[in-house]
Structure formats: structure tokens, C-alpha cells
C-alpha positions in Angstrom: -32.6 87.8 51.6 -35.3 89.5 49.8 -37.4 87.8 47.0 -36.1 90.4 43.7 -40.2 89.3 42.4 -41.8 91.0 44.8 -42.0 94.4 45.9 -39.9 96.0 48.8 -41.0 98.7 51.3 -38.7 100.3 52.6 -39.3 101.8 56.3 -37.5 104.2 57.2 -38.5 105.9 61.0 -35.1 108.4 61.3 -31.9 108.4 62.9 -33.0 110.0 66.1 -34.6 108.4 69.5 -37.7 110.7 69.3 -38.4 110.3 65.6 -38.2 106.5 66.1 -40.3 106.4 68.6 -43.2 108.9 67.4 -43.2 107.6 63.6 -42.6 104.0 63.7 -45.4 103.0 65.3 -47.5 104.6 62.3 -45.3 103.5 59.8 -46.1 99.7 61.6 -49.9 100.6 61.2 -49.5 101.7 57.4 -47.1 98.7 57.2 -49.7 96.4 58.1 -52.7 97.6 55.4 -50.3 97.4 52.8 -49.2 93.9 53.3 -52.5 93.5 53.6 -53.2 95.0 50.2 -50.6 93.7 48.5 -49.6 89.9 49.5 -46.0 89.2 48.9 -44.9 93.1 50.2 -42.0 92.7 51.9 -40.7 95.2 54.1 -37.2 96.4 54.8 -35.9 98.8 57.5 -32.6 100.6 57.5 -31.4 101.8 61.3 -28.6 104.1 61.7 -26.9 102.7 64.5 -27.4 99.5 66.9 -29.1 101.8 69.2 -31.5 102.7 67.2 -32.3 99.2 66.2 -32.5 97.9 69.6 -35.3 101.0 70.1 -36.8 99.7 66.4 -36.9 96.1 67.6 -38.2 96.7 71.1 -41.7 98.7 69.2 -41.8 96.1 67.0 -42.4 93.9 70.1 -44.8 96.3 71.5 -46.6 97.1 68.4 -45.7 94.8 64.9 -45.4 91.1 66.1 -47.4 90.3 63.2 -45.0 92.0 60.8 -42.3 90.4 58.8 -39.4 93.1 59.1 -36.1 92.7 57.4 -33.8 94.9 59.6 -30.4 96.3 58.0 -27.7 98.1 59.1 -27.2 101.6 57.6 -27.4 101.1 53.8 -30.7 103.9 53.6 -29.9 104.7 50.3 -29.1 101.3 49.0 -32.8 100.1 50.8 -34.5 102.9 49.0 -33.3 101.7 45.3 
């Protein structure tokens, strides 16, 4: 679960193969100079389907091993509030 005393970012890199692959990989890069910034941050990303978190997962491995990412299944709007 998440700590409710720290703050959450929420990633959200689409629903769609090519959007999760092109913007991820920046949103990992942002990711990482705000954790950076702000000690405690903890990050949280909705995927649409299990496709798109097997994609999600797999550039994770490729580009954010150092990253802490909570993974969820759907619940985008719920994430964002």
C-alpha cells in the first residue's frame, strides 16, 4: 500500500502500445529527478489492460530498475485523486 504521508505521483503513459512505449520512458526519466527531489515520492501507475502492463513492466526493466513503481490495474481516475 501507499504511505497516505507522503506524496503520490501518479504515472500515467496511455492506454495504447505506441504511447507506452514513446512516453514512458520520459516519464521514468522525470520520475527519477523527482524522487530525487523530493525523498519519500512515491509513484503509482495505472495500466489499462494486462497487456499494457506486461509492455509497462518490460521498460521498466530496460529503463527504471532503480524506480520504486506501484503498478495498478485500471483505477486512472481513482490514482489521480
Amino acid at each position: 500500500g501507499l504511505n497516505p504521508e507522503h506524496k503520490v505521483l501518479a504515472i500515467l503513459p496511455g492506454s495504447r502500445n505506441a504511447e507506452v512505449g514513446l512516453l514512458s520512458p520520459v516519464f521514468f526519466e522525470s520520475a527519477k529527478r523527482l524522487v530525487k527531489q523530493f525523498p519519500g515520492l512515491q509513484l503509482v501507475a495505472p495500466l489499462v489492460n494486462q497487456r499494457r502492463r506486461e509492455q509497462f513492466e518490460a521498460l521498466i526493466e530496460e529503463h527504471a530498475l532503480d524506480l520504486d513503481i506501484k503498478i495498478v490495474d485500471g483505477q486512472a481516475r481513482t490514482v489521480m485523486t
